[in-house]
PyMOL Python script that loads the backbone (N, CA, C, O; Angstrom):
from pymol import cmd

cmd.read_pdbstr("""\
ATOM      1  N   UNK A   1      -2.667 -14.915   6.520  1.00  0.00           N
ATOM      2  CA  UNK A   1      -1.451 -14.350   5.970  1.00  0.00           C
ATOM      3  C   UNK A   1      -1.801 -13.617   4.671  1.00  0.00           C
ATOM      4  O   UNK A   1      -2.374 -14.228   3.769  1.00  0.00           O
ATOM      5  N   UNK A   2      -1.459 -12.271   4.547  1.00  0.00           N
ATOM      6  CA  UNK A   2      -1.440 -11.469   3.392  1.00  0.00           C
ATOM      7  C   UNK A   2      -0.586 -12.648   2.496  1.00  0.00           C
ATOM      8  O   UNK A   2       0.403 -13.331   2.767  1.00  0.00           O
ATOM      9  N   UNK A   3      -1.593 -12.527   1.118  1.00  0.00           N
ATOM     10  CA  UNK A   3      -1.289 -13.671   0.194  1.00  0.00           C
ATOM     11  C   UNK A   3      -0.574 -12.419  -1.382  1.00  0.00           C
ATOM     12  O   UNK A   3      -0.583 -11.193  -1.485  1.00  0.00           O
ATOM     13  N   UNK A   4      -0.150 -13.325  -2.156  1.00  0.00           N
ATOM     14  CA  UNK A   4       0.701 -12.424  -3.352  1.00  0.00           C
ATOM     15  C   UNK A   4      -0.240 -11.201  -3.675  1.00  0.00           C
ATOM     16  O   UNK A   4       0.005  -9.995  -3.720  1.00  0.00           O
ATOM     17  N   UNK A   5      -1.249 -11.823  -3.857  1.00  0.00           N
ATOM     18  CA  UNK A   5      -2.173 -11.051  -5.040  1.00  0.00           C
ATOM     19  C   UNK A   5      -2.592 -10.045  -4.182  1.00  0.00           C
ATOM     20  O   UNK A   5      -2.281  -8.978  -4.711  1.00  0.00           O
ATOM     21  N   UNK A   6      -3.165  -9.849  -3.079  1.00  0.00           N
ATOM     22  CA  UNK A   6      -3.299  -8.671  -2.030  1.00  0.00           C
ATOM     23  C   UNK A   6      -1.914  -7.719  -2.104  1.00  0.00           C
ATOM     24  O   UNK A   6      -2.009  -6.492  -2.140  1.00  0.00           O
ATOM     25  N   UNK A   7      -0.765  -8.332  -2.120  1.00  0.00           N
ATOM     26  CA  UNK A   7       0.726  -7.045  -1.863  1.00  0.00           C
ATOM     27  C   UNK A   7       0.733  -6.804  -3.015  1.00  0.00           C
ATOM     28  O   UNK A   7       0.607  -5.635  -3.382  1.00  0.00           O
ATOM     29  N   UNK A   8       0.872  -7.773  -3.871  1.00  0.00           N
ATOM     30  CA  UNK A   8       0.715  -6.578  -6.007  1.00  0.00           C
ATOM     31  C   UNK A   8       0.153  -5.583  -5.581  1.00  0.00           C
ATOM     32  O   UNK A   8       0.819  -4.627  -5.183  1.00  0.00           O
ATOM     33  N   UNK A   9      -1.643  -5.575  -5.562  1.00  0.00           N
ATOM     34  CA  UNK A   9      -2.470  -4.649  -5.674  1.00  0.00           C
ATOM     35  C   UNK A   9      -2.204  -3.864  -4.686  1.00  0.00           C
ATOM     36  O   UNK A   9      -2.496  -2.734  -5.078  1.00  0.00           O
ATOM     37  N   UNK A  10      -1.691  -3.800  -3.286  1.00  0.00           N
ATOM     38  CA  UNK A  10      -1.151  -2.822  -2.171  1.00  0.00           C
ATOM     39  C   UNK A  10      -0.393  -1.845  -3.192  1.00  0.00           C
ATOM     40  O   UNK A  10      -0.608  -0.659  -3.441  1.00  0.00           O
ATOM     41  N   UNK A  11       0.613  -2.777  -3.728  1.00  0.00           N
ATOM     42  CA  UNK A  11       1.932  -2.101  -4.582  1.00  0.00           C
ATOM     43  C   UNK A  11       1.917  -1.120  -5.646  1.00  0.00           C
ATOM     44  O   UNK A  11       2.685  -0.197  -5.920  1.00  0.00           O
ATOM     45  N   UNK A  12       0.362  -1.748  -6.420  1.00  0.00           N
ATOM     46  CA  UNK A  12       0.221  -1.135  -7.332  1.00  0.00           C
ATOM     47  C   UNK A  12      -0.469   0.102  -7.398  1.00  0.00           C
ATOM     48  O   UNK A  12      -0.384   1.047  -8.182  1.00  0.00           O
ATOM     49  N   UNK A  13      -1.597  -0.250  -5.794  1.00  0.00           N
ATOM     50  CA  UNK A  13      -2.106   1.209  -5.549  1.00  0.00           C
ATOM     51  C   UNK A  13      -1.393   2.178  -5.157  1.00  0.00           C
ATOM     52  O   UNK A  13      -1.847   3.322  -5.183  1.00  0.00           O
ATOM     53  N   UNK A  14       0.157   1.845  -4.617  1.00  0.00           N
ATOM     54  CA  UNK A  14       1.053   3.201  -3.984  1.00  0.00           C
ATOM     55  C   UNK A  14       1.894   3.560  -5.213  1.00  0.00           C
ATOM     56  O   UNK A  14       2.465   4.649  -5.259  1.00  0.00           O
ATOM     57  N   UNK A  15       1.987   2.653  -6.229  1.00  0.00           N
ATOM     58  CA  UNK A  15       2.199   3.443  -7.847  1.00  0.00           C
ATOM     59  C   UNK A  15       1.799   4.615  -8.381  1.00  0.00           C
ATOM     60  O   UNK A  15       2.296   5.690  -8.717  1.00  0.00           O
ATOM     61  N   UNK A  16       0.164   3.783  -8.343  1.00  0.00           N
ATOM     62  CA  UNK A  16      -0.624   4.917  -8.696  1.00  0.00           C
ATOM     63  C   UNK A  16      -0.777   5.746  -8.672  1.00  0.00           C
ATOM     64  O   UNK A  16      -0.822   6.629  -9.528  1.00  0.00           O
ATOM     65  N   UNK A  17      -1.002   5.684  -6.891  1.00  0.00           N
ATOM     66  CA  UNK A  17      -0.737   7.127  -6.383  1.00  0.00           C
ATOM     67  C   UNK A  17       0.004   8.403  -6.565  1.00  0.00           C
ATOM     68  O   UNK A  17      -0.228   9.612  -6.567  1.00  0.00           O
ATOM     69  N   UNK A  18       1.287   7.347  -6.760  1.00  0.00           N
ATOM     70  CA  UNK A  18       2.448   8.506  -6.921  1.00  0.00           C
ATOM     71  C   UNK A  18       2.078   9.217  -8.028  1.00  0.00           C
ATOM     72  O   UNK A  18       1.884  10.433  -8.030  1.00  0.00           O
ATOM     73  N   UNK A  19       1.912   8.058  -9.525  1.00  0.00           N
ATOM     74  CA  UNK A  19       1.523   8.976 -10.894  1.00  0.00           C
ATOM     75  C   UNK A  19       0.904  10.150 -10.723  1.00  0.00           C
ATOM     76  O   UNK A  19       1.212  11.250 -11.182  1.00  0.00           O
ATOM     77  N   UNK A  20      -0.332   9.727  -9.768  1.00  0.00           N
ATOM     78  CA  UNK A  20      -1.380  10.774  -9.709  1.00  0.00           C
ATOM     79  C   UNK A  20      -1.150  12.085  -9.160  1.00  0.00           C
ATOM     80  O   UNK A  20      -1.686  13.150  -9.467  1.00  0.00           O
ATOM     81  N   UNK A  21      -0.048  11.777  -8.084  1.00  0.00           N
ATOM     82  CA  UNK A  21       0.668  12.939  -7.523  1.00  0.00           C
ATOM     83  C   UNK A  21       1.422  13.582  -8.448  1.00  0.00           C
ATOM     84  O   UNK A  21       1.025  14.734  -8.621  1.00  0.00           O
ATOM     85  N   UNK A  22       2.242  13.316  -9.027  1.00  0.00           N
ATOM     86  CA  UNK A  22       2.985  13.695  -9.816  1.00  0.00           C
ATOM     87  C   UNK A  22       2.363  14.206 -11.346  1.00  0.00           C
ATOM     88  O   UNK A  22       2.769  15.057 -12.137  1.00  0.00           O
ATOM     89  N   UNK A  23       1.353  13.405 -11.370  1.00  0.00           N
ATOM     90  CA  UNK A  23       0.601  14.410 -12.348  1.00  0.00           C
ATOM     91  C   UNK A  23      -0.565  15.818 -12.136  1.00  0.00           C
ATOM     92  O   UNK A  23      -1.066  16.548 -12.991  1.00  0.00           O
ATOM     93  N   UNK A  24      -0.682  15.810 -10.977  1.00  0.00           N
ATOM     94  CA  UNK A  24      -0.954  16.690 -10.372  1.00  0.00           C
ATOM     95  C   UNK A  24      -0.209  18.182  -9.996  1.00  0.00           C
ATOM     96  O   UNK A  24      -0.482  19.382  -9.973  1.00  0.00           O
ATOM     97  N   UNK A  25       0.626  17.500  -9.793  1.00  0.00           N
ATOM     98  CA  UNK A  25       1.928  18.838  -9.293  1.00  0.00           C
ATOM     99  C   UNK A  25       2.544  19.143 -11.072  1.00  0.00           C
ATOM    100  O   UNK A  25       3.217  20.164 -11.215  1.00  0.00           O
ATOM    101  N   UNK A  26       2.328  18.384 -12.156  1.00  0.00           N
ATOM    102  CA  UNK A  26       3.106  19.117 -13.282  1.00  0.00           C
ATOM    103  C   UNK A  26       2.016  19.692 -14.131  1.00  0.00           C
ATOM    104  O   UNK A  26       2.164  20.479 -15.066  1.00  0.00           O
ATOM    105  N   UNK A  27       0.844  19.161 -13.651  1.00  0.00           N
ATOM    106  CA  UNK A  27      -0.614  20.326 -14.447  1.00  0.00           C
ATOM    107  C   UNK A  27      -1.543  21.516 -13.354  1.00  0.00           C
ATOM    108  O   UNK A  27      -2.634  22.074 -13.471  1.00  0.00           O
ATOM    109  N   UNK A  28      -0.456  21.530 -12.289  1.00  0.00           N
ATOM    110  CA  UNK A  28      -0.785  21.876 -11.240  1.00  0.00           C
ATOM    111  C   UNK A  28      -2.573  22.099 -10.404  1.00  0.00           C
ATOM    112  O   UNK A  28      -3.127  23.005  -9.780  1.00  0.00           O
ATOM    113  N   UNK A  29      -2.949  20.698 -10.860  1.00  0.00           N
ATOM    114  CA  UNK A  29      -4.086  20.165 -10.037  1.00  0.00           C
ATOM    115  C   UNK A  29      -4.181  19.417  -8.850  1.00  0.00           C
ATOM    116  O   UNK A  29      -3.945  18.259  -8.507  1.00  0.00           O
ATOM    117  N   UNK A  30      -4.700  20.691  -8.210  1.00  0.00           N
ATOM    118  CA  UNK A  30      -3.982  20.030  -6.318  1.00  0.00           C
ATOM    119  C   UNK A  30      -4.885  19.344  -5.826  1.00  0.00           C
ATOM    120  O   UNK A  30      -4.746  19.070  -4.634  1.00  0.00           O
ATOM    121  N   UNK A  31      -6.150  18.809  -6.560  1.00  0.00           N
ATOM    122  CA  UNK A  31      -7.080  18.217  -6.158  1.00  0.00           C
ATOM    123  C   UNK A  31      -6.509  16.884  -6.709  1.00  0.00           C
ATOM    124  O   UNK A  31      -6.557  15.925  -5.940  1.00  0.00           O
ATOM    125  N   UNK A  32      -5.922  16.682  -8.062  1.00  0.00           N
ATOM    126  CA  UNK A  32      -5.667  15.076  -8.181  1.00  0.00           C
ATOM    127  C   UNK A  32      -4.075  14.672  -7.415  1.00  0.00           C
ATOM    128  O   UNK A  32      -3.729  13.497  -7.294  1.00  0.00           O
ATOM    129  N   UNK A  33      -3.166  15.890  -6.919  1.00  0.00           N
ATOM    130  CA  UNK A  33      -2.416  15.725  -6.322  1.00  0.00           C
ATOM    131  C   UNK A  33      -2.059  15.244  -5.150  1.00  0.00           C
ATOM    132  O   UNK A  33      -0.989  14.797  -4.739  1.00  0.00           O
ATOM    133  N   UNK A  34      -3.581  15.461  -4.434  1.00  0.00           N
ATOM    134  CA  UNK A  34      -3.849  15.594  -2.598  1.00  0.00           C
ATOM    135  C   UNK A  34      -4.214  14.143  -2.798  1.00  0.00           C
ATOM    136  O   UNK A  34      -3.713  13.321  -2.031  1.00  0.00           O
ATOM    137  N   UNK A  35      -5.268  13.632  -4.019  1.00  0.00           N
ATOM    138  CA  UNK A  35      -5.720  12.113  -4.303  1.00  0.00           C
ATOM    139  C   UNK A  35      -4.575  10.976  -4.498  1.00  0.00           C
ATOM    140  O   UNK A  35      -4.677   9.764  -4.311  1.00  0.00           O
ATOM    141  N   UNK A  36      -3.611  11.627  -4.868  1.00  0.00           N
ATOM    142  CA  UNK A  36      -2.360  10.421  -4.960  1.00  0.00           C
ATOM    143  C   UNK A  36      -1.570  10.507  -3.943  1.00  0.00           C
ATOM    144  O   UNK A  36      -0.619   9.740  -3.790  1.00  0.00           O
ATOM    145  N   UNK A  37      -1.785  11.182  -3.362  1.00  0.00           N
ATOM    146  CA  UNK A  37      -1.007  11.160  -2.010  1.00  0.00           C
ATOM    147  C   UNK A  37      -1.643  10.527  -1.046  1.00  0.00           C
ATOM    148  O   UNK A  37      -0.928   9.830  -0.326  1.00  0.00           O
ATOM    149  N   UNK A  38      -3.302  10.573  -0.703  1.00  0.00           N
ATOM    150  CA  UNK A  38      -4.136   9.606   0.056  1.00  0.00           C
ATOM    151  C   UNK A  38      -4.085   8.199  -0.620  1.00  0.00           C
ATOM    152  O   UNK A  38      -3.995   7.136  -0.005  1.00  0.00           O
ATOM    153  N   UNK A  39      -4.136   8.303  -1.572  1.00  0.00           N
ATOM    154  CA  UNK A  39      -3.541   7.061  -2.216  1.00  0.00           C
ATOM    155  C   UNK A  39      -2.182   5.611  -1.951  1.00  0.00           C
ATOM    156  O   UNK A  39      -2.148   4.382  -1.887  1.00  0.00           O
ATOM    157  N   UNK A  40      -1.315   6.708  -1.881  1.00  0.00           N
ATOM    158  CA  UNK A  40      -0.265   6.243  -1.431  1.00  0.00           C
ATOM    159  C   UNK A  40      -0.341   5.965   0.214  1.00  0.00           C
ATOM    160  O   UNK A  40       0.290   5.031   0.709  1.00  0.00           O
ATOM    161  N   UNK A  41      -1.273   6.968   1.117  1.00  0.00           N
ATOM    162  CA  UNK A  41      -1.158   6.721   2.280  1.00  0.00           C
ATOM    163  C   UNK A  41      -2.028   5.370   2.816  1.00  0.00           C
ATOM    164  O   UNK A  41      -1.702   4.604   3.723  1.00  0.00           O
ATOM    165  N   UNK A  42      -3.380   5.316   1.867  1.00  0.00           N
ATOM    166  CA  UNK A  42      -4.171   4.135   1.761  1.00  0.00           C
ATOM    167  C   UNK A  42      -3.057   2.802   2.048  1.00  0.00           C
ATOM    168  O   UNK A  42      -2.823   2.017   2.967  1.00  0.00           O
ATOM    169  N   UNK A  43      -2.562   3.070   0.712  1.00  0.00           N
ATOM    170  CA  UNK A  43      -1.339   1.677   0.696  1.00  0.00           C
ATOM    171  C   UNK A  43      -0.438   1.193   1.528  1.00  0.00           C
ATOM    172  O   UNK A  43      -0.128   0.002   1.491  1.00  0.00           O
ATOM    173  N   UNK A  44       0.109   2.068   2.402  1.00  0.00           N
ATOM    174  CA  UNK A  44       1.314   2.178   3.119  1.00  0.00           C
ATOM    175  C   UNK A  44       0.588   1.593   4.669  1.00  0.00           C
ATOM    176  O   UNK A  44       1.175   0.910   5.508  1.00  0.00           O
ATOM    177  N   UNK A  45      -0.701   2.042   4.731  1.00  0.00           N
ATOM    178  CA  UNK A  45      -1.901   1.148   5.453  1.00  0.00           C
ATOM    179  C   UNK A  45      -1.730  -0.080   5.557  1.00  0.00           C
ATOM    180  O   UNK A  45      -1.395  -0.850   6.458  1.00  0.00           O
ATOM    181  N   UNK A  46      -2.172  -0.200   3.891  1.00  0.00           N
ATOM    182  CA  UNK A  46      -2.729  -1.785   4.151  1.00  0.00           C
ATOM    183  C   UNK A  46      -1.045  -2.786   4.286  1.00  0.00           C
ATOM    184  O   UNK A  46      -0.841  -3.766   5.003  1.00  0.00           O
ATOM    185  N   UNK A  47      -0.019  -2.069   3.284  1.00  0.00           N
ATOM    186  CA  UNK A  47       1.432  -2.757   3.487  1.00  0.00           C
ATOM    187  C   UNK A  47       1.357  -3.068   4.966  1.00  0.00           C
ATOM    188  O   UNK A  47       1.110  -4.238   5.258  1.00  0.00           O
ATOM    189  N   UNK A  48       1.515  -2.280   5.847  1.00  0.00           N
ATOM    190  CA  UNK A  48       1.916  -2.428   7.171  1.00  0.00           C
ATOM    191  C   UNK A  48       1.094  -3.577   7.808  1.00  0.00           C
ATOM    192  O   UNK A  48       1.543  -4.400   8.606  1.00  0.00           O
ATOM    193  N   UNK A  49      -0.859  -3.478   7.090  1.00  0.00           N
ATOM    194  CA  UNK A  49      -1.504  -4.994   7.767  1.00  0.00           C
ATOM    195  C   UNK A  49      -1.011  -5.902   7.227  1.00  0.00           C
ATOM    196  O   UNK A  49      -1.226  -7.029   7.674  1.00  0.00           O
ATOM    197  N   UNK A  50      -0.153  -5.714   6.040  1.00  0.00           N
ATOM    198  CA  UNK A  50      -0.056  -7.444   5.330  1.00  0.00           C
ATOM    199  C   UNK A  50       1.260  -7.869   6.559  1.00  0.00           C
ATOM    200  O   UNK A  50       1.209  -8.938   7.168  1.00  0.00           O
ATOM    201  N   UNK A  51       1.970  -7.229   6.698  1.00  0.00           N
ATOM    202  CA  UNK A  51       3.317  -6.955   7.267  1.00  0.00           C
ATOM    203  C   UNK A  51       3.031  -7.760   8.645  1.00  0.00           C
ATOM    204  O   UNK A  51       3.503  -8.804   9.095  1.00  0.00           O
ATOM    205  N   UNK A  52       2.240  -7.013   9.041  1.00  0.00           N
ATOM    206  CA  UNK A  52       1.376  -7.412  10.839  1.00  0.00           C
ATOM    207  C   UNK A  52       1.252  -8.867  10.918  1.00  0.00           C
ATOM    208  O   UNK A  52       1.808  -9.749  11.573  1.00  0.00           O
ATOM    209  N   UNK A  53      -0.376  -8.778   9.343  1.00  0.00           N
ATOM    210  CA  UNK A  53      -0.375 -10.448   9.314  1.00  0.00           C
ATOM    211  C   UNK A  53       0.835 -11.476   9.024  1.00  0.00           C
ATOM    212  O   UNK A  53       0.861 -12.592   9.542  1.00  0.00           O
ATOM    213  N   UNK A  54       1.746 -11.042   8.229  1.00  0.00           N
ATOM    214  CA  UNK A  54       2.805 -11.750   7.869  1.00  0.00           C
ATOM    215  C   UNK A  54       3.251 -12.543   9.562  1.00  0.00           C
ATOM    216  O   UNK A  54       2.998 -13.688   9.936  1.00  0.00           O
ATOM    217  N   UNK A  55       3.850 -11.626  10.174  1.00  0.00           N
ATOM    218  CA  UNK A  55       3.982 -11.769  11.630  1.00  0.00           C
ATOM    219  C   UNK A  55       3.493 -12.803  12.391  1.00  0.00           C
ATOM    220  O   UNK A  55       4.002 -13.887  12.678  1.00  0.00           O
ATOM    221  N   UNK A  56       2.511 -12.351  12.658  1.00  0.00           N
ATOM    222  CA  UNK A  56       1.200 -13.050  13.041  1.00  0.00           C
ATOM    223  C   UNK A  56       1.428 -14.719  12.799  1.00  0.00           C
ATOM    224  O   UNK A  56       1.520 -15.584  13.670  1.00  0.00           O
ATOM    225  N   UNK A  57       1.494 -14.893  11.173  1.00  0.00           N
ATOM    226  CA  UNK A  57       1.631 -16.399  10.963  1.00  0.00           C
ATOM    227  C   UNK A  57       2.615 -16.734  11.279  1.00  0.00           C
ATOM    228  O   UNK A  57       2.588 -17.862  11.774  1.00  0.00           O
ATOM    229  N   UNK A  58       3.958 -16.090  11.223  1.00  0.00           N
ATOM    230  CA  UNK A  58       5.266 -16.404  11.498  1.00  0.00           C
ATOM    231  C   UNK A  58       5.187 -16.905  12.893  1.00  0.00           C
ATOM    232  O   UNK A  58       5.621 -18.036  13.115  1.00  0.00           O
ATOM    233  N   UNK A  59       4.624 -16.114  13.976  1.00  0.00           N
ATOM    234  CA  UNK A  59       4.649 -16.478  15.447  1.00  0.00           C
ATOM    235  C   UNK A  59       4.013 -18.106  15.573  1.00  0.00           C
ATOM    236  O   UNK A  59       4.479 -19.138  16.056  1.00  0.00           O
ATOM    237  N   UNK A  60       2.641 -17.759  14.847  1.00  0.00           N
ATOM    238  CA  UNK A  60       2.004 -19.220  15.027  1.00  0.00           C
ATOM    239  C   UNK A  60       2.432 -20.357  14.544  1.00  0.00           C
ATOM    240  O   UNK A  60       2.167 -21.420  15.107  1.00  0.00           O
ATOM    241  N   UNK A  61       3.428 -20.259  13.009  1.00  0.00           N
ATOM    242  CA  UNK A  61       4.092 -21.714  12.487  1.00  0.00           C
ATOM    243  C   UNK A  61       4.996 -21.721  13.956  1.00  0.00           C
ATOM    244  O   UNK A  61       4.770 -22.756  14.585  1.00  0.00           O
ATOM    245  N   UNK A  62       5.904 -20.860  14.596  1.00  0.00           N
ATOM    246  CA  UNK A  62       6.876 -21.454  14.981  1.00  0.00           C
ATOM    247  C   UNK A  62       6.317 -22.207  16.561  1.00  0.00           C
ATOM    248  O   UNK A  62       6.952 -23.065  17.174  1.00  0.00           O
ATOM    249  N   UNK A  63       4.875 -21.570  17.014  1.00  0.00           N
ATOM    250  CA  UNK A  63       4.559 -22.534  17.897  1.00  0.00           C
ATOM    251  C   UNK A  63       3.841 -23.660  17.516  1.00  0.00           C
ATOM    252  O   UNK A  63       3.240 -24.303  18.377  1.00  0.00           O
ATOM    253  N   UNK A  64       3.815 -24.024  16.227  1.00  0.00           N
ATOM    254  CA  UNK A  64       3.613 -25.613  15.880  1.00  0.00           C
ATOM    255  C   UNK A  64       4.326 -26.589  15.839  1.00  0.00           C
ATOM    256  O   UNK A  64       3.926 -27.753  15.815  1.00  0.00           O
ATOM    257  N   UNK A  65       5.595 -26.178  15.823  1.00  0.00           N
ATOM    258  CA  UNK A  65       6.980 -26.736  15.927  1.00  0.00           C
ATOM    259  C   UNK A  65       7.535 -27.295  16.680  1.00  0.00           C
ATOM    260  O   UNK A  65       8.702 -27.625  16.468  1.00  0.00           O
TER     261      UNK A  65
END
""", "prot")
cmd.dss("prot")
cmd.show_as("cartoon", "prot")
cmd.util.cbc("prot")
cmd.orient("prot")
């Protein structure tokens, strides 16, 4: 099971990202712009495995039951 400290850092990398995007598009550097946007897509990645795993354990507690 995706544990706290793994979804912060998910969270904090699709932050980042955004900054980076957004600081990109207002100094109009499309190279650190395109980087916060893979950034954000990185994250939205791994969200969806924590998400999966979340699942995953959910199915298995309830067949212990």
């Amino acid at each position: 099971m995706a544990d706290f400290v793994d979804k912060a850092k998910h969270k904090a990398e699709e932050a980042g990202g955004k900054i980076k995007e957004n600081a990109g598009q207002a100094t109009g550097d499309r190279d650190l712009e395109a980087e916060g946007r893979g950034d954000q897509a990185s994250s939205g990645l791994k969200q969806a495995g924590d998400k999966v795993s979340d699942a995953v354990e959910n199915v298995k507690d309830a067949f212990k039951k």
